[in-house]
C-alpha positions as CSV (number, residue, x, y, z in Angstrom):
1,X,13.4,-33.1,5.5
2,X,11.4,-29.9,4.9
3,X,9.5,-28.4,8.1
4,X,7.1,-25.7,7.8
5,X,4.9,-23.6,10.5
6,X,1.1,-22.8,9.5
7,X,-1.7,-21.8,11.3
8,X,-4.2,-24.0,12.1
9,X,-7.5,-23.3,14.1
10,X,-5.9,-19.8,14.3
11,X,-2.7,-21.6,16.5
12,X,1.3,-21.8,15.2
13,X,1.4,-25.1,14.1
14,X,4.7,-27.2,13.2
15,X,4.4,-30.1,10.3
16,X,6.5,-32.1,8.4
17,X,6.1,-31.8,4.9
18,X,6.4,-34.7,2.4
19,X,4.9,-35.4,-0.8
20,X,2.7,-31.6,-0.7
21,X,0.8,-32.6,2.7
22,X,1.9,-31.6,6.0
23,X,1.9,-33.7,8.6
24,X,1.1,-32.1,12.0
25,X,3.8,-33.1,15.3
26,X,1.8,-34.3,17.4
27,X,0.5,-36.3,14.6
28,X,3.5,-38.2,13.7
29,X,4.0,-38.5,17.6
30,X,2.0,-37.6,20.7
31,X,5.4,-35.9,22.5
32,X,6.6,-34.1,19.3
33,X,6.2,-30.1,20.3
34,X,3.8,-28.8,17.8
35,X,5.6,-25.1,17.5
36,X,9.1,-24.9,15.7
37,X,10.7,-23.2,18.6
38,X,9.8,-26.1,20.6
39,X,11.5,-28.7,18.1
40,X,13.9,-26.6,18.0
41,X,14.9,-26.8,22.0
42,X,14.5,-30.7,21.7
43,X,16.4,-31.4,18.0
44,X,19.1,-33.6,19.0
45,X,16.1,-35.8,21.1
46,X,13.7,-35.7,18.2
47,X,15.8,-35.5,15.0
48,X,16.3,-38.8,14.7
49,X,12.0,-40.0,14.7
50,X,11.6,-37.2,12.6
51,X,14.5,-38.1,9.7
52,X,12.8,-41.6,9.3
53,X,9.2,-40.2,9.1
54,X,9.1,-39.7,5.1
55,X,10.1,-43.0,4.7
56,X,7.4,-44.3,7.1
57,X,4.6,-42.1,5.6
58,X,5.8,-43.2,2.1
59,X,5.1,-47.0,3.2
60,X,2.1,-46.2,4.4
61,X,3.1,-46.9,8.0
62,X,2.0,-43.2,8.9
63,X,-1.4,-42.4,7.9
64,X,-2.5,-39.6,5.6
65,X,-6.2,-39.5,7.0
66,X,-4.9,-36.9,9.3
67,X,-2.7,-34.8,7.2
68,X,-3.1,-31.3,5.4
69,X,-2.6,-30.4,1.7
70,X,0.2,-28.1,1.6
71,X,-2.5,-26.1,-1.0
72,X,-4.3,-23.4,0.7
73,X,-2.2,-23.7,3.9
74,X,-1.8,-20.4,5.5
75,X,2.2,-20.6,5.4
76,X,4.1,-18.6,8.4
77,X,7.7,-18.2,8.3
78,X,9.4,-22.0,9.4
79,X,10.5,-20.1,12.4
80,X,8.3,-17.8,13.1
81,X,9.5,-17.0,16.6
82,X,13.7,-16.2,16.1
83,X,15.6,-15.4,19.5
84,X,17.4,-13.5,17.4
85,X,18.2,-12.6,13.7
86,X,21.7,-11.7,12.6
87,X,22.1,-10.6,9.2
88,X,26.1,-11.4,7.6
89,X,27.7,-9.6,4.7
90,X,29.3,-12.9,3.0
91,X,28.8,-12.5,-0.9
92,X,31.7,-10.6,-2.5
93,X,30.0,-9.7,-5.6
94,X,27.5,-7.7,-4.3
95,X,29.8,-5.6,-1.7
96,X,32.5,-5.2,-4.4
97,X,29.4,-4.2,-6.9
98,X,27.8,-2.0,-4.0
99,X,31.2,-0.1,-3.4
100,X,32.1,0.7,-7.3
101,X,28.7,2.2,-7.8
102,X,29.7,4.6,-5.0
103,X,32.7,5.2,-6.3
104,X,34.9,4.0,-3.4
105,X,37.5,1.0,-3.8
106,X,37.0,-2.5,-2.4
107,X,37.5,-2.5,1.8
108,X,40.5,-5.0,2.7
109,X,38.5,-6.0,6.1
110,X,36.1,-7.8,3.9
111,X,38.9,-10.5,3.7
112,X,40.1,-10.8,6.9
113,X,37.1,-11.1,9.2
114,X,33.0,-12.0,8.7
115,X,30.5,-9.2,10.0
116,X,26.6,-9.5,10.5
117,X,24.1,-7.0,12.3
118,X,21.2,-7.6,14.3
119,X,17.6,-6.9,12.2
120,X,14.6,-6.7,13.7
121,X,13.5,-10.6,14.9
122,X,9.8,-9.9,15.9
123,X,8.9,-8.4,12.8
124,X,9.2,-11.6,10.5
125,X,7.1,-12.7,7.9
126,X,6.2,-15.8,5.8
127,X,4.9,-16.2,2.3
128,X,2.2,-13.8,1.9
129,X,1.6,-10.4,2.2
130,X,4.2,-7.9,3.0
131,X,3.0,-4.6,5.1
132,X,4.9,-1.6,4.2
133,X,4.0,2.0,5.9
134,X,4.3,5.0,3.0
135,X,7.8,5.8,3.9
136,X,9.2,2.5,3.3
137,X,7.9,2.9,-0.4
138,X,10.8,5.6,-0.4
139,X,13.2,3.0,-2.5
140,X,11.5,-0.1,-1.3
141,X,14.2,-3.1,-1.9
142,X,14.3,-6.8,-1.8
143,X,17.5,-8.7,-1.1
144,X,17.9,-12.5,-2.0
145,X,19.4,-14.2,1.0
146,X,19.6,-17.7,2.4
147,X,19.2,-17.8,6.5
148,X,20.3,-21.0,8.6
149,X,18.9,-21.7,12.3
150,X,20.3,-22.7,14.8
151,X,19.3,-26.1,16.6
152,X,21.7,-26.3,20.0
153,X,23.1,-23.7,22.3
154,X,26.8,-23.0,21.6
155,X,29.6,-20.7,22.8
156,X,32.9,-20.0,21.5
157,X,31.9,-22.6,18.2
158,X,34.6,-23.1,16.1
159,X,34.0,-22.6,12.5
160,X,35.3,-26.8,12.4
161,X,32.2,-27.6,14.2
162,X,29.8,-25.0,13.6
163,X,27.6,-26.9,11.0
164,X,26.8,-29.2,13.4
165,X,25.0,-27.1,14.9
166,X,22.7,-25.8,11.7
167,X,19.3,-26.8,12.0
168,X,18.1,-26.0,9.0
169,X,18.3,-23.4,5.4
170,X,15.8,-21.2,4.3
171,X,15.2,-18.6,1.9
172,X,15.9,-14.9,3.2
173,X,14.2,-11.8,1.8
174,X,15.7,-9.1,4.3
175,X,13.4,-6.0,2.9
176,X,14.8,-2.6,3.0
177,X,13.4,0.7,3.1
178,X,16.4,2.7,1.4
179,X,16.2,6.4,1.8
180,X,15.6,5.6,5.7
181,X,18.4,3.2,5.5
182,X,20.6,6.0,3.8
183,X,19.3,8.7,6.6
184,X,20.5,7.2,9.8
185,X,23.5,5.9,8.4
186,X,24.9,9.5,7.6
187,X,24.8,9.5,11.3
188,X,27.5,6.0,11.2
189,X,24.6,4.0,13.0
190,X,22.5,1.3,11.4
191,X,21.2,-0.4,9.3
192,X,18.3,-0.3,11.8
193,X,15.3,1.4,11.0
194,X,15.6,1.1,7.4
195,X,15.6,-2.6,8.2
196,X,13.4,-3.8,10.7
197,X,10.0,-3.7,9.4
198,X,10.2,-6.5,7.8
199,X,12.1,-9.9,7.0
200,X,10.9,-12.9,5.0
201,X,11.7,-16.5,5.7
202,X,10.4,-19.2,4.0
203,X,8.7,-21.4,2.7
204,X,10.6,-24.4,4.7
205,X,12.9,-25.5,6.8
206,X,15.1,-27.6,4.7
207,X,17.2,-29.5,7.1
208,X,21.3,-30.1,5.8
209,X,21.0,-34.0,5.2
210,X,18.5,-33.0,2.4
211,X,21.2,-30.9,0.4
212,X,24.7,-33.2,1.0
213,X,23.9,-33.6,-3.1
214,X,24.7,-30.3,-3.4
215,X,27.8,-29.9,-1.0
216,X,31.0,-28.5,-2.6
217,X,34.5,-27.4,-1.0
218,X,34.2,-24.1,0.6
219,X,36.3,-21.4,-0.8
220,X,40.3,-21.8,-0.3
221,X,41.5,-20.9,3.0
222,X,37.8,-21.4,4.5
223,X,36.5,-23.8,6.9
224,X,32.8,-25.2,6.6
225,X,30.2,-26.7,4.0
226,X,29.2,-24.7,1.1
227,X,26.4,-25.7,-1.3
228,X,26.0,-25.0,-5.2
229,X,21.8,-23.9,-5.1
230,X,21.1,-21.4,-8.0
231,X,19.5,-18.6,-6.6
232,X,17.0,-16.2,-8.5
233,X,14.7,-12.9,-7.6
234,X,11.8,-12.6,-9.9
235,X,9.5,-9.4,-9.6
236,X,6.3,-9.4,-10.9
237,X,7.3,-12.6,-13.2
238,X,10.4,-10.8,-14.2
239,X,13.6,-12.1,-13.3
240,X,16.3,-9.6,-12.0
241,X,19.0,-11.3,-10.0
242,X,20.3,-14.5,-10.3
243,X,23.4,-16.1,-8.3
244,X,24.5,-19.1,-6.5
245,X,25.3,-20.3,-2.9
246,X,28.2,-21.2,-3.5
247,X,29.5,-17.6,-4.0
248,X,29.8,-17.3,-0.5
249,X,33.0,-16.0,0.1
250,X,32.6,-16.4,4.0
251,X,30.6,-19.9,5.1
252,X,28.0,-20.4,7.4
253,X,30.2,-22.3,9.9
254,X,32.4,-18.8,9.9
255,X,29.4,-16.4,10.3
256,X,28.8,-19.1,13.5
257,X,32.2,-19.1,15.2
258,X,32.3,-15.1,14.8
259,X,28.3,-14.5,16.0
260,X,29.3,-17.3,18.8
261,X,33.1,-15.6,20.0
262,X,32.5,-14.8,23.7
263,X,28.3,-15.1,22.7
264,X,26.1,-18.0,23.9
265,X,24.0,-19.0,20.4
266,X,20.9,-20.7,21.3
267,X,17.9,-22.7,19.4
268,X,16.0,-20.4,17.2
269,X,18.8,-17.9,16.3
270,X,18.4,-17.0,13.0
271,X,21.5,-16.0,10.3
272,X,21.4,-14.8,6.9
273,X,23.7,-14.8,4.5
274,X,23.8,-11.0,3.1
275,X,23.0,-10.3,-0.5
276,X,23.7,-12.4,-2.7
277,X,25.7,-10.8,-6.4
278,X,23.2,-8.7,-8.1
279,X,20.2,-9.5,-5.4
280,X,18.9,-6.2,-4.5
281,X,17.3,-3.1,-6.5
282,X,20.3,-0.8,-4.7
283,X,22.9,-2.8,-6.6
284,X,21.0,-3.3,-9.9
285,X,20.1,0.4,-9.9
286,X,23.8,1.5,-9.3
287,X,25.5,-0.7,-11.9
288,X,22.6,0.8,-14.6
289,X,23.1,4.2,-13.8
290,X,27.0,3.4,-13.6
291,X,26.8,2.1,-17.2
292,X,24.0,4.7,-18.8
293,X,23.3,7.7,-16.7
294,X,20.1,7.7,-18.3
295,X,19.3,4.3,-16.5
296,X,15.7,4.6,-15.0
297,X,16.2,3.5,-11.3
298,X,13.2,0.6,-10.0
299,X,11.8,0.3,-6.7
300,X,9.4,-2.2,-5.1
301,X,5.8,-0.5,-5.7
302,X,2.6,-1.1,-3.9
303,X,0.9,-4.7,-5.4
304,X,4.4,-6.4,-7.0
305,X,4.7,-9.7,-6.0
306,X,8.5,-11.1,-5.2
307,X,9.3,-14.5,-5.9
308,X,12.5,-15.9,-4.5
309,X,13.9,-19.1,-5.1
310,X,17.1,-21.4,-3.9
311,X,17.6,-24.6,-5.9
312,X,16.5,-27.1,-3.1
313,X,14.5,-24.3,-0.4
314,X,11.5,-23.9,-2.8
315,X,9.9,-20.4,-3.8
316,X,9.2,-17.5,-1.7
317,X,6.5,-15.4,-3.0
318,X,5.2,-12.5,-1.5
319,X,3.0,-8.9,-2.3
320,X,3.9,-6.1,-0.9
321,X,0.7,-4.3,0.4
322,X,0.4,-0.8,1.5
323,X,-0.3,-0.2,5.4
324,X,-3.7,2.0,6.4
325,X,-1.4,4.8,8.4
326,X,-0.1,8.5,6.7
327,X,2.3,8.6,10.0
328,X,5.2,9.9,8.0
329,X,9.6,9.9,9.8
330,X,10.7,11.5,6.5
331,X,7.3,14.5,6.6
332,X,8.7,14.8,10.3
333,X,12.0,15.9,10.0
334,X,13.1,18.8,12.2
């Protein structure tokens, strides 16, 4: 199934989406919630009606008098409304990549044990624009994720079980204002306020049954379901990364029993997958300048527009606009 939130009479609304029209909640079912983080609290109670809708809309049993087309929709992010939003560090191209462009060797720990930090979960955003105040525009940077969400609470989840508990996949664009990034982590803090203006989710919530045609075995020696979905980060119709899901060197059910050890996950806790190989402008930019020092470096400009997609999630296009404020951090420094 794919889910998506939109407004509607200028309220969060939660649809199902088949065929390009979205069919509200409460009009597939009087007690269906109509917000995501609702659905989300109920999914084991619900799931079930909902996974036989598209069936029953596609034999006309469920009437599209009532529906939406998907066209002109004002998209938010499928969960707009996280109780959280971890961010992981799974793809091993990308830290390898990251680390030889600074000139330091590969870290052992990568191997032994899954790490995430917490972004900012009240400042998500959806297909769209993108505000960005003038000092994120100081190396403004996409990277190319996929995020799951979480659909039951859970403690102490073993990576064995901890797909069970995924609600759903969507693509990730966790933004990233570098040179405040680079600033506070001199100080062996962050990434925080590089980070939390701004992270993208969308365009649906693609729930796990819809991509068992693209299971594969997880890495050896891991535990967990891993999918082979092409990834790609176009900019301004330009592609520039391009990678797979599968590269995951740490799985989803991992990042879960870690995030979850001696932690109580509930409904609407959002994880990403970190970057995946070659996702981001930081990476790109260092491997250019690695092999011609001449490389011009490229940064997310006010007006570009970002299109992100993961074989099976959809396309995740936004523009990044500049916010009306001159309030300046890096103007400010004592």
């Amino acid at each position: 199934m794919q889910l998506v939130s939109y407004i509607k009479d200028g309220h969060e609304q939660a649809a199902l989406l088949v065929d390009q029209w979205l069919y509200d909640m409460d009009g597939l079912h009087p007690e269906l919630p109509n917000t995501m983080s609702m659905l989300l609290q109920y999914w084991d109670e619900y799931f079930p009606f909902l996974s036989g809708a598209p069936i029953m809309i596609r034999e006309g049993r469920i009437s599209q008098r009532n529906a939406t087309p998907l066209a002109g929709a004002a998209l938010m992010a499928p969960v707009p409304h996280p109780t959280s939003c971890r961010d992981g560090y799974a793809f091993r191209q990308h830290v390898e990549a990251a680390r030889r462009n600074r000139k330091v060797p590969m870290i052992p720990e990568f191997d032994q044990y899954p790490v995430f930090y917490y972004t900012n979960h009240n400042a998500i955003f959806g297909p769209g624009d993108i505000s960005c105040m003038p000092d994120h525009f100081a190396k403004l940077d996409f990277e190319l994720e996929c995020a799951i969400v979480i659909c039951k609470e859970g403690r102490n989840i073993r990576a064995a079980e901890a797909d069970n508990y995924i609600g759903g996949f969507m693509i990730m664009n966790d933004m990233s204002a570098r040179t405040l990034q680079m600033e506070e982590m001199l100080l062996n803090l962050g990434p925080a306020k590089g980070k939390d203006f701004a992270t993208v989710l969308g365009p649906y919530l693609v729930t796990p049954d819809d991509l068992d045609s693209y299971r594969v075995p997880p890495p050896p020696g891991h535990t967990g379901h891993a999918y082979n979905l092409a990834m790609t980060c176009k900019v301004n119709g330009v592609e520039l990364s391009r990678g797979n899901l599968a590269d995951m060197a740490w799985t989803f059910a991992e990042l879960i029993e870690r995030a979850s050890y001696g932690v109580t996950l509930y409904p609407g806790d959002v994880i990403g997958s970190g970057t995946v190989g070659t996702g981001c402008l930081l990476e790109l930019n260092g491997t250019g300048k690695l092999q011609d020092p001449g490389y011009t470096e490229q940064w997310l400009q006010e007006g570009d527009v970002v299109e992100m997609e993961i074989e099976g999630l959809g396309t995740l296009t936004n523009t990044i606009v500049r916010e009306e404020d001159d309030f300046s951090l890096l103007a400010i420094k004592k």
